[in-house]
C-alpha positions, 0 to 999 in steps of 0.5 A: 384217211380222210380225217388226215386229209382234212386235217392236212388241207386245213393246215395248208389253209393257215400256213399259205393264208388261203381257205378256197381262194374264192374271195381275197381279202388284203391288208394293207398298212404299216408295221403294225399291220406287218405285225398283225400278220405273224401269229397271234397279230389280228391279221392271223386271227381274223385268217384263222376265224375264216378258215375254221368255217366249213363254208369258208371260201376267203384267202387272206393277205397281209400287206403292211410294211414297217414305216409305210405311210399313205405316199407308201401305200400307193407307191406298191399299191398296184404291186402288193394288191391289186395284183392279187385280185382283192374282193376286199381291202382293209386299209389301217394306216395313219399312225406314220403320217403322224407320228414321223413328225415327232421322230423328225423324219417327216410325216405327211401334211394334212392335204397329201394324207387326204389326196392319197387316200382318196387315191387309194379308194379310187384305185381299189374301187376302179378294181372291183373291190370293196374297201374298208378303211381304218383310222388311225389308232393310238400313239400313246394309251392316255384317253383323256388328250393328254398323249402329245399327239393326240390333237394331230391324231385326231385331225388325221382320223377326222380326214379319214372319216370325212374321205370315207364319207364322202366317197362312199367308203365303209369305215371302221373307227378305230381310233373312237373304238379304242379311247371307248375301250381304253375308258374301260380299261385303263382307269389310271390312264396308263400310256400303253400296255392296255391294248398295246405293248409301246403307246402304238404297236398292238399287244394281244389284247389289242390284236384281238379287239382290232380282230373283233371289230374287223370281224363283226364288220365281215359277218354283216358284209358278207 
């Protein structure tokens, strides 16, 4: 009975994405943090990691919507986040603020994409919680440059790093992360399916190296 018991509150665990609900961790992105949260993304890793542990105490909370950007970000920031009480938010976003300009829908001018994260963190730390913010990742696997967007790419990682700086904010690089990785990996310079399944959306591969890197942030943080 009491293997079944357990057994029972662990499933619970990873079905309603709590493990205790003494510390809340949101995830706050686009789609391919939506993504992220279904089985297998880096959201359900990094849930089901936490929830192995005995100790484990973390609720988590994926946020992300297909074509978010950072005005969408702080439209439902207060909605689908700070109403959940965070101790901690991963913001992972970006790659919309860039890549909406190539589909010609209209991506986020550099001075509203700083403006709005800087918001973002203000709103979150006026909470209480803690934030952890991401750069944007790849459009395209090439490691060389050579991926069209890769120049306003990087303009937009540099805001981040320089927003995250300057407020104090933790960061976590992904977009240096990846290129070392693709390095690595990618020796003949192949636009996806290295670390992801498009040039953008996250393979297996890629959800567990976001995973990982999230992970080991956690372990010193916390």
């Amino acid at each position: 009975m009491k293997r079944l018991v357990e057994s029972l509150l662990l499933l619970s665990a990873l079905l309603f994405g709590s493990c205790g609900k003494k510390e809340t961790i949101v995830f706050l992105g686009d789609s391919i943090t939506q993504e992220g949260n279904s089985p297998g993304g880096y959201v359900d890793i990094i849930r089901t990691r936490l929830c192995a542990s005995d100790s484990s105490s973390w609720s988590v909370i994926g946020a992300g919507i297909s074509g978010n950007k950072v005005p969408d970000l702080q439209a439902r920031l207060d909605h689908d986040v700070l109403s959940q009480h965070p101790t901690l938010v991963v913001i992972y976003i970006g790659i919309n603020d860039v890549w909406h300009y190539a589909l010609g829908i209209g991506g986020t001018p550099p001075d509203q994409y700083e403006a709005g994260l800087r918001d973002l963190i203000r709103r979150i730390s006026s909470s209480g919680a803690s934030v952890l913010l991401c750069t944007p990742t790849v459009i395209g696997e090439k490691f060389d440059g050579t991926n069209p967007l890769d120049p306003r790419l990087d303009e937009y990682a540099a805001i981040s790093r320089t927003v995250a700086e300057s407020t104090g904010t933790e960061l976590c690089d992904l977009r240096s992360l990846f290129l070392t990785r693709l390095r690595e990996l990618n020796p003949d310079n192949a636009s996806q399916d290295i670390l992801t399944r498009d040039g953008v959306h996250l393979n297996a591969a890629g959800n567990l190296f976001v995973a990982e890197q999230i992970l080991a942030y956690l372990a010193e943080k916390f």
